[in-house]
N, C-alpha and C positions, 0 to 999 in steps of 0.2 A: 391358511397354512400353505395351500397351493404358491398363493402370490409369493409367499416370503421363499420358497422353494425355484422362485425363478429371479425373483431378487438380489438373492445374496449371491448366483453366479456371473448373473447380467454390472453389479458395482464390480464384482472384483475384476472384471475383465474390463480394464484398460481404454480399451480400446473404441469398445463401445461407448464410455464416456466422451472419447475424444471426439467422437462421430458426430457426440450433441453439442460439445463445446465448438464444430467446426462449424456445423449450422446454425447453432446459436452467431456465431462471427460474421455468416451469410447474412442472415436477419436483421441484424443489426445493423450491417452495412447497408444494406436495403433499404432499411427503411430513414437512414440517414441522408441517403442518395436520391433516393425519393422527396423527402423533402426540401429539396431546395429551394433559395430564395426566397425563406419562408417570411423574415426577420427584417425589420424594417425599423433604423433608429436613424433618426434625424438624418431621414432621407436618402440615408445610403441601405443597401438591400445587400444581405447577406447567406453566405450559404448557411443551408443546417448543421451542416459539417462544421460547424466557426473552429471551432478547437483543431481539428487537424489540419486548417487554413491557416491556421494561428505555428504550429511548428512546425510548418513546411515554409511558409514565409522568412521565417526566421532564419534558414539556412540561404535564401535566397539574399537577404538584410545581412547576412555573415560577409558573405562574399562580394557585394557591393557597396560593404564600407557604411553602411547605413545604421543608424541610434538603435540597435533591438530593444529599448525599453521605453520604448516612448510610441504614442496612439499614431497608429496608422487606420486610418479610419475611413480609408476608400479600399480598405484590401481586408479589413476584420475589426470586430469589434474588442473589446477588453485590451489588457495588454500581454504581453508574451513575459512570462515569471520565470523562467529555467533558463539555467547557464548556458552560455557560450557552448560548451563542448556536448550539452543534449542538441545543439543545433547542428554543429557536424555530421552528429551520430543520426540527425533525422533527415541528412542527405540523401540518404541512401532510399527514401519512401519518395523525397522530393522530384526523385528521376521518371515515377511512372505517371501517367494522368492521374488525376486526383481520385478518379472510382479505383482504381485499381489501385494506388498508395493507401487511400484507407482504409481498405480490407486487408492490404497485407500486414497496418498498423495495428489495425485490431487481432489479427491474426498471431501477430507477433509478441502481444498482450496476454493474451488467451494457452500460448503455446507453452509461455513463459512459467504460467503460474500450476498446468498439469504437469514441466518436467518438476517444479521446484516439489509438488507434492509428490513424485514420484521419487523423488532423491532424501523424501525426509527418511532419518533413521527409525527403526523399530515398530512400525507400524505395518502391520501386515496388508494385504489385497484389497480387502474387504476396508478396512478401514481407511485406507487413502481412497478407495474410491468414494466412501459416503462423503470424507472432506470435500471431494471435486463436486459433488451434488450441493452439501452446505455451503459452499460458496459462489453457487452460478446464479442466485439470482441477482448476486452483488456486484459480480464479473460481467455479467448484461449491464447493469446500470452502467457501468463504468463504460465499459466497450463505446455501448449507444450513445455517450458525451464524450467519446473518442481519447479519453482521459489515459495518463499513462501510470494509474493507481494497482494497473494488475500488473504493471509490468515489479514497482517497486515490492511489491508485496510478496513477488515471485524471486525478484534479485536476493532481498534477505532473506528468505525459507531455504535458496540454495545455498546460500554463503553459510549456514549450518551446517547443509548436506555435505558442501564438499569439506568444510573443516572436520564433519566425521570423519570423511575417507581420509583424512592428510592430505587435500589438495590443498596447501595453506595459499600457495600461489593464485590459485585463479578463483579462490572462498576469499583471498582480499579483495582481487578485482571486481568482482561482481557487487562486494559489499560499497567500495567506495564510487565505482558507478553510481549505483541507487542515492547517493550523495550529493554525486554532480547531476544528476536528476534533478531531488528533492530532497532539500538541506536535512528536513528532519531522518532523513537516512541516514547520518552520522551515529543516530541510537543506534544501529546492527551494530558500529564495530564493538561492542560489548559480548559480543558472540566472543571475541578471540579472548575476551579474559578470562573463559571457561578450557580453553584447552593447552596444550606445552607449546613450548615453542614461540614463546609468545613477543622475543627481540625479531624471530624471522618472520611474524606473521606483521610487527609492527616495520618493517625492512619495506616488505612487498609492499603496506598499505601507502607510506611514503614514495613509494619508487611510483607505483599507481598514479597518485595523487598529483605529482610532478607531472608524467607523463600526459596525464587527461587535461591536467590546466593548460598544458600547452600544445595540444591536437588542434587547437582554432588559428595556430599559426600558417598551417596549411593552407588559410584563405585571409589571412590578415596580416598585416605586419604587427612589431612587439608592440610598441607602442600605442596600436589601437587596440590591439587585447588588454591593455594596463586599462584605457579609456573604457572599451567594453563592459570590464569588471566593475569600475567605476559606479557606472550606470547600474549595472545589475544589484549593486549593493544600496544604492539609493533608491531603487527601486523596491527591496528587501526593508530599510527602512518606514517609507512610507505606507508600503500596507501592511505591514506588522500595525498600524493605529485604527485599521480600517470597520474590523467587526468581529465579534464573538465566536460565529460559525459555531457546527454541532462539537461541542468538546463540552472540558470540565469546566470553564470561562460559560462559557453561552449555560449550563447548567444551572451556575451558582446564581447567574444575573436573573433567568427566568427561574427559577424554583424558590430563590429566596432574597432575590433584590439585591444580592451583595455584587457592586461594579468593582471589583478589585483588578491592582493592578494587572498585567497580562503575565510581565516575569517575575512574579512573584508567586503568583497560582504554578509557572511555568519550574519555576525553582522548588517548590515545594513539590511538585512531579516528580522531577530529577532526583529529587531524596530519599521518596518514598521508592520508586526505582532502584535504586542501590544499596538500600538495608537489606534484602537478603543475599547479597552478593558478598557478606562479610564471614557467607558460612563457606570457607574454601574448601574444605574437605568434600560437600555435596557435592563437586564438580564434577566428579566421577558418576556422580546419579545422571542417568538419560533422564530420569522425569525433569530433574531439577535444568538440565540444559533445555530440555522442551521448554517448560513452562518459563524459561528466560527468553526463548523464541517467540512465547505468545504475549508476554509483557512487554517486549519489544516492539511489535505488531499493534498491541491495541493503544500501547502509548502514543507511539507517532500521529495516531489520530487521534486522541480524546486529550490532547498535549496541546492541539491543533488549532489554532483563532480562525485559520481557514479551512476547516474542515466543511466538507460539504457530503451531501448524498450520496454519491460519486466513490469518493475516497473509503468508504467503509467495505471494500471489499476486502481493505490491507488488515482492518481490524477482526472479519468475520473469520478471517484466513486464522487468524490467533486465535477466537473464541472455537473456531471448531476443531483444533488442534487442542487446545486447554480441553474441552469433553472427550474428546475420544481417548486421552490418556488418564483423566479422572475417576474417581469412584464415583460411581451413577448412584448417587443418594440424591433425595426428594430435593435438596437446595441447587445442588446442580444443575437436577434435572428443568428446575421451574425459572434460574438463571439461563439455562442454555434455549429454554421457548419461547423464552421474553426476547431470546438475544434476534431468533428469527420471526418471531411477531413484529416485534417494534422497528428492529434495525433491519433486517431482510423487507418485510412486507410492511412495513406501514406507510409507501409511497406506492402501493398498488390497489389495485380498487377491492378488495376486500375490507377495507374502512370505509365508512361514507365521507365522502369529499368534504362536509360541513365538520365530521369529527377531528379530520387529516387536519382541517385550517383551524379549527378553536382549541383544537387539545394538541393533535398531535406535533403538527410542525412549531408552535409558540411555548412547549414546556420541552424543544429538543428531544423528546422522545425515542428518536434515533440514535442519541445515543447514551441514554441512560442506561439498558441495560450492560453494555460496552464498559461504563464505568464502572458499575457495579460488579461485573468480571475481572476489570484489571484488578480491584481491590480483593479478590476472593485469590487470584493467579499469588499475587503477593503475599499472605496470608499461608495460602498452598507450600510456599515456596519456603517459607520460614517454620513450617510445621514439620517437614520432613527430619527423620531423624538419622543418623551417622549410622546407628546399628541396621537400620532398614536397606541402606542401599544394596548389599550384596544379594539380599532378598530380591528385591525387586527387580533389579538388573537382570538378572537371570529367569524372571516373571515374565520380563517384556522380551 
């Protein structure tokens, strides 16, 4: 009783979280920084850091007219997957020495995803703070692979917050960023077909859109941005064929042999997606605009061919937003422990490493319970009734 008396003022207070989410960001960075040179392929030696060597170069490859989508392999490994204008946008990390650009990368991840939780609507203290807790062990992962999965995840939970308040202005910009990010960001702008206004909110998204395709002219001519885009989309192509990753594809293939096609599992996503969005009336319900926030969130990842470990912090952000506004009956509750057993911790040594390689990592387990929440959020969503909303509204 004691604990729960120092508990529940130590989440609600803010502050305190952010204290761990800062040094969680130090840690991280540390230990990324520490590990250099760890990495060693065909002879070329790489930092541990490869991923923020990876979009810091990329702005440097902007500006010197150079192929962004093709192996550079004396300066990192894999290849650079994000648009022209996230290269711009990560100029700005590229200016300081690399320890100090990726901590402010990480930092800027990290800061991202407690304003968006701070900005969601109707959730009181207490509650946004347990989210910032359900989400930090995923927000680590993410961080420590220097990945920018907390930054998306934090773009779309604000582009709610601000289309509550009427900022439709800067609730498009943030949504079509996430975009030029990370394509599957395009699910957010489904936020705007929950509120008025929806010729100006689709005005802004286009003015955006235009705007950010053409911020890389600042270091290029038009011409090679046409070429640029080019590449990025052949690039888009070809590993679109490449592999399953933790989604509902890698699911089907390991749980029940079925190799189906990618846009077709992908298409049937988008369906299931949009049936409850024919109930126009609920739109006024805050649960029902939530839990289109958390169906958005977990789709983009379990939607995902590249979905990796990494990326489930966009989804946990959904699954602990879909509990904290749910009825805590025995299915939620044992959906929402599975969701941090398996997708939270089942890459931390609370498994035995022989269970992690036979069971866990080869039947996707990370993100089965993820699926089996989107499918519950959807369900959630179609159950609510027309007479309920004024009730509950005034609940929350």
């Amino acid at each position: 009783m004691n604990f729960f008396k120092k508990f529940v003022p130590f989440v609600s207070n803010h502050i305190y979280v952010l204290v761990i989410y800062v040094l969680l960001t130090i840690a991280a960075t540390i230990q990324s920084i520490g590990g250099t040179k760890n990495t060693t392929i065909e002879g070329y030696v790489y930092q541990n850091y490869n991923n923020y060597v990876i979009f810091a170069k990329s702005f440097e490859h902007l500006k010197l007219g150079k192929d962004l989508y093709i192996a550079h392999p004396k300066e990192y490994w894999d290849l650079y997957k994000y648009t022209p204008t996230f290269s711009v946008f990560f100029g700005f990390f590229y200016q300081f020495p690399n320890n100090i650009g990726l901590f402010l990368w990480n930092l800027f991840n990290v800061l991202i995803v407690f304003v968006a939780i701070r900005y969601l609507p109707r959730l009181d203290k207490l509650q946004k703070g347990l989210l910032m807790l359900v989400v930090v062990v995923e927000l680590m992962t993410s961080i420590q692979n220097e990945q920018s999965n907390g930054m998306i995840a934090g773009l779309i939970a604000l582009g709610l917050g601000l289309a509550e308040r009427k900022h439709y202005l800067w609730a498009s910009f943030v949504i079509v960023f996430s975009a030029y990010v990370k394509l599957f960001g395009l699910v957010g702008f489904a936020i705007f077909l929950l509120y008025p206004k929806k010729y100006l909110t689709a005005f802004y998204s286009v003015l955006w859109s235009i705007i950010l395709f053409f911020v890389p002219l600042f270091f290029t001519s038009f011409d090679g941005l046409l070429k640029i885009y080019e590449g990025y989309w052949v690039m888009l192509k070809e590993d679109f064929d490449e592999s399953y990753g933790l989604s509902v594809m890698g699911w089907l293939y390991s749980w029940f042999s079925l190799d189906l096609m990618k846009n077709a599992v992908v298409l049937v996503g988008v369906f299931i997606f949009l049936i409850p969005l024919h109930k126009f009336k609920l739109y006024s319900d805050i649960r029902f605009r939530l839990l289109l926030l958390c169906s958005i969130l977990i789709w983009i990842v379990i939607f995902n061919h590249k979905a990796e470990s990494p990326t489930f912090i966009i989804a946990m952000f959904g699954v602990g937003v879909w509990y904290l506004i749910s009825e805590k009956n025995k299915w939620n509750t044992i959906l929402f422990i599975s969701a941090i057993l398996f997708t939270s911790l089942s890459p931390t040594d609370i498994f035995p490493p022989s269970f992690r390689n036979s069971v866990l990592k080869p039947y996707v387990m990370k993100a089965v319970p993820c699926i089996f929440i989107w499918f519950k959020i959807i369900y959630d969503m179609l159950k609510i009734k027309q007479d309920e909303i004024k009730k509950v509204n005034e609940a929350f």
